[in-house]
C-alpha positions in Angstrom: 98.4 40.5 22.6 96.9 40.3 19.2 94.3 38.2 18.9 96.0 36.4 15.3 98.9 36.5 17.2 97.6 34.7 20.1 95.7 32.1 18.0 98.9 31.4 16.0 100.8 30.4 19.3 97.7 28.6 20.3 97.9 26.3 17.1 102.3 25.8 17.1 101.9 25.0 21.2 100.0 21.9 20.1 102.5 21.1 17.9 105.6 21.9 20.5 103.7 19.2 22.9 103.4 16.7 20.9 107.2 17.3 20.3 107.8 17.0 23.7 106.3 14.1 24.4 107.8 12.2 21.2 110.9 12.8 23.7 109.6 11.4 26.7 108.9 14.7 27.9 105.6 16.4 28.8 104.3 19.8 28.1 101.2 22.1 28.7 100.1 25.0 27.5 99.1 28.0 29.1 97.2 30.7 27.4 98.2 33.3 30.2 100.9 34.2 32.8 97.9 33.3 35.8 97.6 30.3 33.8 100.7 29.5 33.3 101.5 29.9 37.5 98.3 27.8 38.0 99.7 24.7 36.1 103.0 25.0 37.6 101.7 25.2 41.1 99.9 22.1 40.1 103.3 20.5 38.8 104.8 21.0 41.9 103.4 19.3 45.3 103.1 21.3 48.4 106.1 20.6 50.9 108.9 19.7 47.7 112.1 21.6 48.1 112.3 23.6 45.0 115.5 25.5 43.4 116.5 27.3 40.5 118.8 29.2 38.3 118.4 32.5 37.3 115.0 32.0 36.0 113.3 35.4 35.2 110.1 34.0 33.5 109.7 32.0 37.1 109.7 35.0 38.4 107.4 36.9 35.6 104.7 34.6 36.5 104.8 34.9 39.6 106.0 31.7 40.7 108.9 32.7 42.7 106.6 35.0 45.0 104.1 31.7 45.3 106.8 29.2 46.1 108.5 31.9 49.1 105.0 32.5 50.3 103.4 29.0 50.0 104.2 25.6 51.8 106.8 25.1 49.9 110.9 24.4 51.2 112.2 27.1 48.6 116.1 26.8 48.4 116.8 30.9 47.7 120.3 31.1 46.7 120.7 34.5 46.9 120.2 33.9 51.2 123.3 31.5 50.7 126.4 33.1 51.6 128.5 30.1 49.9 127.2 30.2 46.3 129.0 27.4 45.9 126.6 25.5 48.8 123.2 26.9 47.1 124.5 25.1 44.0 125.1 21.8 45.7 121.5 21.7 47.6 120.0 22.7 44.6 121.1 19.1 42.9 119.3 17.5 45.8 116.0 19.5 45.1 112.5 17.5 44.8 112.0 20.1 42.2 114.1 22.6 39.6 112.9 25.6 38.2 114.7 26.5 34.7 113.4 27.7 31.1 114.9 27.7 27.9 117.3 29.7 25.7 115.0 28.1 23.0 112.9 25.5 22.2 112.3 24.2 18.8 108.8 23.2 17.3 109.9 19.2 17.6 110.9 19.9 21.2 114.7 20.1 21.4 115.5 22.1 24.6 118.7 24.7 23.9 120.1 26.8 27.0 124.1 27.9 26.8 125.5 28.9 31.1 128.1 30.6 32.2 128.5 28.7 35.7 126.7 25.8 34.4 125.1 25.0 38.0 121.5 25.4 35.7 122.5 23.1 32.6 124.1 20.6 35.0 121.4 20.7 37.0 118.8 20.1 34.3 120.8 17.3 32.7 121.0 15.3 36.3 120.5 16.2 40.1 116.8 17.4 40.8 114.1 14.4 40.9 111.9 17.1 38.8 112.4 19.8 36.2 109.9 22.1 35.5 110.8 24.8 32.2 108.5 27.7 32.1 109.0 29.1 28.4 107.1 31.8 26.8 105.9 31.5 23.5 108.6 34.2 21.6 111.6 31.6 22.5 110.2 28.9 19.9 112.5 28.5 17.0 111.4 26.6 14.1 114.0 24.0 14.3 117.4 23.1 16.2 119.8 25.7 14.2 117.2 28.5 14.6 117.2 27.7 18.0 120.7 27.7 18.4 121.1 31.0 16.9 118.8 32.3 19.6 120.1 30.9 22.1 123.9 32.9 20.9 122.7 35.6 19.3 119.7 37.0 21.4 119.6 35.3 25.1 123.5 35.5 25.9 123.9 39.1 24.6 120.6 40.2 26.9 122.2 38.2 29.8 125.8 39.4 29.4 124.1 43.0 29.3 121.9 42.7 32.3 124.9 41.0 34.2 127.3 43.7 33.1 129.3 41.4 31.4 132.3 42.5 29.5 132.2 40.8 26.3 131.9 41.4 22.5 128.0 40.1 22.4 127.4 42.9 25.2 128.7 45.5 23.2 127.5 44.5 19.7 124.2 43.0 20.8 125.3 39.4 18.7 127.5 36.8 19.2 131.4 37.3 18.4 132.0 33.4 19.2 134.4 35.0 21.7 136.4 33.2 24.3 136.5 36.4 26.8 137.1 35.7 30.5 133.6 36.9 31.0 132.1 35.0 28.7 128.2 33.4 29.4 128.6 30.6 26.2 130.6 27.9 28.3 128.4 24.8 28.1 126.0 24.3 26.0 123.2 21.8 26.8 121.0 20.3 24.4 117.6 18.6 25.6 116.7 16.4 23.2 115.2 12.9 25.2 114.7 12.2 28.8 115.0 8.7 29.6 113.2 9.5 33.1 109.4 9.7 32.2 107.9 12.8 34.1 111.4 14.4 35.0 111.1 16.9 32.9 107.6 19.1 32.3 107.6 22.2 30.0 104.6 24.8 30.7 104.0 26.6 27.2 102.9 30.7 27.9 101.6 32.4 25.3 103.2 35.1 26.3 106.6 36.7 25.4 108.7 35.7 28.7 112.5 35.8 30.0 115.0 36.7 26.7 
């Protein structure tokens, strides 16, 4: 990464963290992906039963790998043959594993699901949330972040799912109400009331979509 580059996400991290923790969250910064997979380790006590959604910067830190190879009671819903049942156990986890659509400089948490097991499971289930979030999701404030959240995440994920709908074919959101459509329920993160529910590690590094 270059080094300006770096320094710059160094110096609006601080910022993000303070955010978060004017919202009774807390948040960490990580200036690498081994970083990153360190603090979360360190987030997440040895024995918890973790779950997630479909978290790919989990897995681009290697976290996912960590929590299947550690002492750790990983809930892998792709070993469920009821989906349906992963979802369930997964609102009983010690510990879930999301990040964010986006995430403004003040802290406000935006993600948009299709199945909405992840929001639902953000907003209430799991004793613990932990958000990995890369640096490139941070939006300068809540509309910024909403518009990423439409207009770059859900036409990446309808893509990569195969999704047929408009965003997957024009690469930006048509506000459509397709059958296939990702942009059911929106949640928006802006308080817990839970102190240390919800932990954000900050990567500088450009994660997930």
């Amino acid at each position: 990464m270059n080094e300006n580059l770096f320094r710059r996400n160094e110096l609006l991290a601080r910022k993000v963290v303070k955010g978060l923790a004017s919202r009774n969250m807390e948040g960490f910064y990580a200036p690498t992906k081994e970083a990153a997979l360190e603090q979360a380790l360190s987030l997440i006590p040895e024995g918890s039963s973790v779950a997630m959604g479909g978290c790919t910067s989990a897995h681009e830190i290697g976290l996912v790998d960590a929590l299947q190879k550690g002492n750790y009671r990983f809930i892998d819903r792709d070993a469920f043959a009821d989906k349906r049942a992963a979802m369930l156990a997964a609102y009983d986890a010690d510990v879930f594993l999301a990040s964010a659509n986006a995430l403004t400089e003040d802290g406000v948490i935006v993600n948009i699901d299709g199945n909405s097991n992840r929001v639902s499971a953000i907003a209430q289930g799991p004793k613990k949330v932990v958000f990995i979030v890369g640096m490139n999701k941070v939006c300068k404030d809540f509309d910024g972040a909403l518009k990423r959240a439409r207009n770059v995440a859900a036409p990446i994920n309808a893509q990569r799912f195969g999704l047929d709908t408009p965003c997957a074919k024009t690469g930006s959101c048509m506000d459509c109400k397709s059958p296939d459509t990702i942009c059911c329920q929106f949640l928006v993160t802006r308080f817990s009331r839970h102190p240390g529910r919800i932990r954000v590690v900050l990567v500088n590094d450009a994660l997930g979509f």
